[in-house]
N, C-alpha and C positions, 0 to 999 in steps of 0.2 A: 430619387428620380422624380421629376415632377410630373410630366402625363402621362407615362406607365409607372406603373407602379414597379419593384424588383421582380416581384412573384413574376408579373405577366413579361415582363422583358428574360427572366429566364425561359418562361414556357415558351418562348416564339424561338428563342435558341437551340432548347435543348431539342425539341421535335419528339414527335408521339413516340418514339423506341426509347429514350431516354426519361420520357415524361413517364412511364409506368414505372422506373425505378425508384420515384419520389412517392411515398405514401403521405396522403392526405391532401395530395395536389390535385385539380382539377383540369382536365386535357382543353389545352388551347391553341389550335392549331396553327400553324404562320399559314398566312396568305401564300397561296403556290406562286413560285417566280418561273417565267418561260425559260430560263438562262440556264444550262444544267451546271449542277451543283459540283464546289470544284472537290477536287481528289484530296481526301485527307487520310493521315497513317492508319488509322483503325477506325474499322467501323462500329457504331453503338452496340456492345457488347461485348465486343473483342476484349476490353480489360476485365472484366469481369473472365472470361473464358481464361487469361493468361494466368489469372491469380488462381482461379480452379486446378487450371493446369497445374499448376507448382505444388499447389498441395496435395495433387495424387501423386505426383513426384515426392515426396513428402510422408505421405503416408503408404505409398511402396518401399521406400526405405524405411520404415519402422518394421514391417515384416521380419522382418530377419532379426528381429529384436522377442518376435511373437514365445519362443520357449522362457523368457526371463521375471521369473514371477516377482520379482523384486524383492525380497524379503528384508527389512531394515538394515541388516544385521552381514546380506551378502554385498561383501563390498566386489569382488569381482563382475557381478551382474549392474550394479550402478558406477564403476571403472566404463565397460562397454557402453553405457549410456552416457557417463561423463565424457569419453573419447568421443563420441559420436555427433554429440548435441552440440558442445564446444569448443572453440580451437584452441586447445590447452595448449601447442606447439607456438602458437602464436603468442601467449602473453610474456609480455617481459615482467613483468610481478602477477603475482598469486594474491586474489584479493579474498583474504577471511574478515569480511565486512561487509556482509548482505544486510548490515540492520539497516547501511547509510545507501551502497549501490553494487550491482553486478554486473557482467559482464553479460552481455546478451546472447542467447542462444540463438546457432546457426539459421533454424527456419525461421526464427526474428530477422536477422540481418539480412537474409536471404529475400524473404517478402519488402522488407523498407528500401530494400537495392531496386526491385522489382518496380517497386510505384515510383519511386524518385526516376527511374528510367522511361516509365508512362509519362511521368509529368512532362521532363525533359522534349519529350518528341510531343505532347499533346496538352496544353492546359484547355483545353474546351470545356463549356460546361455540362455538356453529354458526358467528358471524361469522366471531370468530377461526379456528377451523379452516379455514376457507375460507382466509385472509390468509395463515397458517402454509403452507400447500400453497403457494399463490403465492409465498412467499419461499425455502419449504426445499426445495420441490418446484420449479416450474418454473424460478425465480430461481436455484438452485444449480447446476443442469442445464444453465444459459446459461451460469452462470461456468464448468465443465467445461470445454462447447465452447471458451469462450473463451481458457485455458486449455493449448489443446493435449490435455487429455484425453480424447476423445470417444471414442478409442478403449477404454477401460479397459471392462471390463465392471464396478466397480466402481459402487452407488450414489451420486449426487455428495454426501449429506452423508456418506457414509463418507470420504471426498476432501476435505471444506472445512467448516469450519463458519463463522459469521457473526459474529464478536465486535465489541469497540465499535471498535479502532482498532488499528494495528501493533503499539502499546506494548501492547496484553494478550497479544496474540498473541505478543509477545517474551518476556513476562514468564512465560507456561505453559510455553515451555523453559526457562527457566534455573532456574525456579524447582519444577521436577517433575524432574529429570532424576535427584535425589540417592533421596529417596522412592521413586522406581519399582525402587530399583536397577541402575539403568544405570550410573550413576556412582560410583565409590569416592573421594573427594574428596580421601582421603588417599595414595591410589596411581595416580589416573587424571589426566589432564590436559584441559585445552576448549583451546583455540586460536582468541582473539577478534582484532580489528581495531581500532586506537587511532582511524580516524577513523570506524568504526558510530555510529551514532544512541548516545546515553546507555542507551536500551532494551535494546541490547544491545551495550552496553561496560558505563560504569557498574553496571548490574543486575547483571551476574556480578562484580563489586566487591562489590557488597553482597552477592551472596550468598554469597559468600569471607569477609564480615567478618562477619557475623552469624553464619554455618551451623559457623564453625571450618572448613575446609576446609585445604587444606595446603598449603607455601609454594610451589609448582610445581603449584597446580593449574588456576593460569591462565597460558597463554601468550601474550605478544603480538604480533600481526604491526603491526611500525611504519612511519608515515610519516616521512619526512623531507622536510617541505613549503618547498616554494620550491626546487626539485632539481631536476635535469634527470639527476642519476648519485650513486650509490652507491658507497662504499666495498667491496672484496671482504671488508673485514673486517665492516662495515654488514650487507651481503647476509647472510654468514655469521649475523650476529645475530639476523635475521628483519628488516631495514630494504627495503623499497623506496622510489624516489624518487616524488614526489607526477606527475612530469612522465618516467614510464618510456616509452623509447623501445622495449620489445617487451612481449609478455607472459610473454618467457621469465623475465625480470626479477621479475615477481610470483611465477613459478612458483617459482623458485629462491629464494627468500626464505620463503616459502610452507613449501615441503616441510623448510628448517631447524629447521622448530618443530615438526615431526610425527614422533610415533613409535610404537611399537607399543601405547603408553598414550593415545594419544590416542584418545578419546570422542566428544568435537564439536569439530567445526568452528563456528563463526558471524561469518557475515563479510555487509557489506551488500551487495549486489548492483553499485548506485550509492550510491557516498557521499553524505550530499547537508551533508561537512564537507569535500570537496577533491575531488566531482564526477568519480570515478573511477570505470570501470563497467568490472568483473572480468569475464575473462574466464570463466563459469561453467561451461558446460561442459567445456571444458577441465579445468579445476579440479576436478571430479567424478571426470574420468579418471584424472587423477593422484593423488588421495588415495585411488583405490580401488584402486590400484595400489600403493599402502605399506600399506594397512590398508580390506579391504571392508568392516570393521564400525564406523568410524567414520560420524558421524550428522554429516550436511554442511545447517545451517541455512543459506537465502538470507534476509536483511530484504528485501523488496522493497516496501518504504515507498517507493524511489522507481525502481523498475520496472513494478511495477504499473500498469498503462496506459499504459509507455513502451514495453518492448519485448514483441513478440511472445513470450512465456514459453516455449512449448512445452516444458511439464513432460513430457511425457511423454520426450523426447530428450532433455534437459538431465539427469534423472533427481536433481535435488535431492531428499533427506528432506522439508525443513520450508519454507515461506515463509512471512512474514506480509505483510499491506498494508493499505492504508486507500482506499476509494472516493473519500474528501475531497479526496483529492490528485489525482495524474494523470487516474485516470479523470473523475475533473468529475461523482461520481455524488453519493449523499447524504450530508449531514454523519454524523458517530457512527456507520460501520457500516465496521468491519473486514472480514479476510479469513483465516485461518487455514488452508494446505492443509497434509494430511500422506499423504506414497507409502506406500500400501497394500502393497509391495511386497515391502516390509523392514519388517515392523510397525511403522515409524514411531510410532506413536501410542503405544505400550504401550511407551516408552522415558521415558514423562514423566506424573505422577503430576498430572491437574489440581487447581487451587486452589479452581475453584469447583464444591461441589455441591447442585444447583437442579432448576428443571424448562426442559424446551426451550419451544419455540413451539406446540406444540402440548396444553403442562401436561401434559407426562409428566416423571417420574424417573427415573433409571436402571434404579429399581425395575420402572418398568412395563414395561420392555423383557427382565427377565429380570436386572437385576443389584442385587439386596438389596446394600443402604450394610450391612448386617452381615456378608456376606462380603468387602467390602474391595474387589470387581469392579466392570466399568463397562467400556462399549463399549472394545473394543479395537480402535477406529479414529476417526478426527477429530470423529467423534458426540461423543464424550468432554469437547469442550473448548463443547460448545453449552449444556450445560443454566444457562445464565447468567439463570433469571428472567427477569422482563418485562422485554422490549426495544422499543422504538418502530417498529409494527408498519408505520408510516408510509413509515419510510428503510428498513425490513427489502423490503418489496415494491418499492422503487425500486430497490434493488441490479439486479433483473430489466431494469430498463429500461438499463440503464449497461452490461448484460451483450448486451442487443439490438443496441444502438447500437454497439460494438466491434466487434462479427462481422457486420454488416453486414445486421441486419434490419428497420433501420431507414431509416438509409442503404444504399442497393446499395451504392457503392464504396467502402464502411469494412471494414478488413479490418486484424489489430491489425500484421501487417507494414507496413501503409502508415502507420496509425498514427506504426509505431516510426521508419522513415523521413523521415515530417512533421515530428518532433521534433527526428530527426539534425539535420533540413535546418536548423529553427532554431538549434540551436546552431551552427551553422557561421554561420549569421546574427550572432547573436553574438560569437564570438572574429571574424570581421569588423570589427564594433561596436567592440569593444576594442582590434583593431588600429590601425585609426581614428583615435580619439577620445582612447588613454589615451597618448600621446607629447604631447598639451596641458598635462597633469600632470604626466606622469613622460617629461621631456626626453631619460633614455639608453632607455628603450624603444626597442626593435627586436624585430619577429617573433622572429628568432632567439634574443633574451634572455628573450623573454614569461614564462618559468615565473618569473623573477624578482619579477611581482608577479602572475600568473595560477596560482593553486590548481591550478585545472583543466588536465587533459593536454592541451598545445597540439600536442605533438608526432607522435603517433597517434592519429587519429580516432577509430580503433575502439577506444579506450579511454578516451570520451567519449559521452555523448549532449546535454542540453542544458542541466545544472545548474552553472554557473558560478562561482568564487569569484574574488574578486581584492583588493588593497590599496587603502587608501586613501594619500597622503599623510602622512608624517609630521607627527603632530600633530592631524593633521585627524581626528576621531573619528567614526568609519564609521556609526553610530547618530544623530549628528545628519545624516548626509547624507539616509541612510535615511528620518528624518523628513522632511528639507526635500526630497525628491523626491517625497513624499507631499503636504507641505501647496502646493509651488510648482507641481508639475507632473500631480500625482493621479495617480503609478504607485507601485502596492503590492510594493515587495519585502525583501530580509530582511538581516539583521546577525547575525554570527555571532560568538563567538569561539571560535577553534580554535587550538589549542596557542599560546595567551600572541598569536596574532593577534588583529585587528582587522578582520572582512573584511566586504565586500558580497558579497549574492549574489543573482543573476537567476537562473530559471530560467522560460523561456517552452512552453506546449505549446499543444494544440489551441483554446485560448481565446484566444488571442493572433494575431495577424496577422504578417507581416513587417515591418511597420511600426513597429509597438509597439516591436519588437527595436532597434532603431535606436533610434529616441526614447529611448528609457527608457536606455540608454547613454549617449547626448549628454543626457539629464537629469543623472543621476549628476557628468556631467565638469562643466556649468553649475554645480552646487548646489557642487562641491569649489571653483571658480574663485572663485566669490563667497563663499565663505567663509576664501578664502584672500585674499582683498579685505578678508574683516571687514563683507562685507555684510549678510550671514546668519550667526547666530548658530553658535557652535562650543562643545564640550566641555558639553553642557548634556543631552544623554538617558544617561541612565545601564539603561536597558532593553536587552537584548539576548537571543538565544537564545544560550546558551553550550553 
């Protein structure tokens, strides 16, 4: 705009009841018109009251839930809460694939119904500021709690901001870190993980090959999958085995790559390419312990709604996540937090500059794009243009529902628990099921065709990978488990593998766990009959 500015052409729209929903704004009143003002569907606060409304609708229905302590292990009491939360009657496939997406739970669907129907009758920008409050304000505030930060006296969007999905939230590290000057590319080194997400493996590839960067300025911490041990000369390299029998074994691989050059870390939380879940606090202790000023990035694409986070103890820099996964909240709406602690944020140069949710710019908050500034905290990575104000306010319900304000007995430890329990459902399942196939299976030998750590629990939760048969092409099984038996799960390749992969959580039963396992061994059996068609999907997540 050229002779108002944005700021001031909203503040003369929104009008002083809307104008206190915007923090950091300053009230600027329109000129009074004699003409009376025409009749519009809701007046400034009504959406705000609708969305209130539904959630004590919402959290009157979890009442009736108040006797169910959840204990991992009672599948009856999380049956009533699976029945409850989402429309099992409604899906035509059963998806055992939280690592990639889930199905949304009803007070999700229910609230994103809710605004998209606000929208519909009202785009005003009173409305929007109402919807902004509700996502940036209250909605931010739950994920905090949720979190583990409740204690910080930190604003929560200085803490998180809302982006579309993990992969942006990966891509604002790797790709801000040279810009801000954090990074010397030619002197400094990162230290990534060969089985992270591509968001963050890959990405620092490309931005090694495109930015010029220099030949040591990426390190790798590798797997050696299908392991159960390490060579001393492996370890020394940075190798651990995909099936490590302590965590001393990562540790010690881990710190071979680190040194007084080392910048970042970025390592995934849980892998969800050989289902390996780091020990992370630990890992914090000891890289702060060679170097306090290394910046120690979680991906937590598949933590997020798995384990109890508790950032504030774990004390990680950076995470990213996606609600579409574990949580079971709305499609397209990330997670970005960054520790206030350690100015996290002001180590990384954002890519996109826009306005937030409440059509402010940086500008309006005090930081002119002519001097080159911008929030120096996780504010920074929000001002992404218009977002879907829809799935931005259901984030709030996904953040209720976790910390137990919806449900009494949800609590994200039982959560994390519920998950454990399934994947122990699982390598069950595979113990099972997969000596039908693979005749030298034995527990003892599992890491031989099982990705995932069979050997120590607690360095698992319930993301699965395993082999198919030789010959047998993992992506038609994957189909024919879909089209014969209508359970939705995924095909990977990972390093020159061929793999299937389950990962079951709060949308799935104990049952599911089982089936979907004996579906997998049926569809390999009869295509090793030649019953069922072989070598014919050529689709995969690689």
């Amino acid at each position: 705009m050229n002779a108002v500015s944005r700021r001031k052409f909203i503040g003369v729209a929104l009008g002083a009841g809307s104008m206190a929903l915007l923090p950091g704004m300053a009230f600027a009143a329109a000129t009074e018109k004699k003409t009376a003002p025409k009749k519009t569907s809701l007046a400034t606060g009504q959406a705000m009251a609708r969305i209130k409304a539904l959630i004590d609708e919402l959290r009157a229905e979890g009442r009736a839930f108040a006797a169910d302590a959840l204990a991992s292990d009672n599948n009856a009491q999380w049956d009533r809460l699976l029945d409850h939360y989402f429309d099992r009657k409604g899906f035509t496939s059963i998806s055992v694939n939280a690592a990639n997406l889930c199905p949304s739970m009803k007070p999700v669907n229910r609230m994103a119904a809710l605004v998209r129907d606000l929208l519909e009758a009202d785009i005003s920008f009173p409305m929007r500021g109402e919807l902004a409050q509700a996502s940036l304000g209250y909605g931010l505030s739950a994920v905090k709690d949720w979190f583990g930060l409740g204690g910080s006296d930190a604003k929560a969007d200085f803490l998180l901001a809302l982006t579309a999905n993990s992969t942006m939230g990966n891509n604002f590290v790797n790709n801000g870190l040279v810009s801000s000057g954090f990074l010397d590319p030619q002197k400094d080194n990162v230290v990534v993980w060969d089985v992270n997400h591509p968001t963050n493996y890959d990405a620092w590839m490309y931005r090694k090959a495109t930015q010029g960067w220099g030949a040591d300025s990426i390190r790798i911490l590798k797997t050696k999958m299908f392991a159960s041990s390490v060579t001393e000369e492996e370890r020394k390299a940075g190798t651990i085995p995909s099936d490590p029998q302590s965590e001393d074994e990562i540790i010690a691989a881990l710190l071979a790559l680190v040194d007084e050059r080392t910048k970042l870390v970025a390592l995934s939380w849980q892998s969800n390419e050989c289902g390996m879940v780091l020990p992370m606090q630990r890992i914090v202790s000891e890289l702060r312990a060679v170097n306090k000023n290394i910046h120690i990035h979680a991906d937590s694409a598949q933590t997020f709604g798995v384990l109890d986070l508790k950032l504030g103890q774990v004390d990680v820099d950076s995470i990213a996540g996606s609600f579409h996964k574990w949580p079971c909240g709305p499609k397209m709406v990330g997670i970005l937090y960054m520790n206030n602690k350690n100015g996290a944020a002001e180590r990384f140069t954002p890519s996109i500059w826009g306005y937030d949710e409440y059509i402010n710019t940086p500008a309006d908050y005090g930081f002119a794009a002519s001097t080159g500034t911008i929030d120096p905290n996780a504010k920074r990575f929000s001002y992404l243009g218009q977002q879907n104000d829809a799935t931005l306010v259901a984030t709030w319900m996904a953040a209720l529902f976790h910390t137990g304000q919806l449900h009494p007995g949800v609590t994200p430890a039982k959560i994390e628990a519920r998950i454990h329990y399934l994947g122990g459902q699982v390598k069950n399942a595979l113990f099972t099921h997969l000596p039908k196939i693979f005749p030298d299976f034995t527990p003892k030998t599992a890491a031989k065709w099982i990705a995932t750590p069979t050997s120590n629990d607690r360095l698992r939760s319930s993301v699965y990978l395993f082999k198919t048969p030789d010959g047998i092409v993992a992506g038609d099984v994957m189909k024919h488990v879909y089209e014969q038996h209508r359970f939705a799960i995924a095909n990977l390749k990972v390093m020159g593998h061929d793999l299937l992969r389950v990962s079951p959580t709060i949308c799935n039963n104990a049952k599911d766990v089982d089936d979907v396992v004996a579906a997998v061994v049926d569809v390999v059996m009869a295509m090793k009959k030649k019953t069922l068609a072989n070598n014919t999907h050529t689709r995969s997540y690689a």
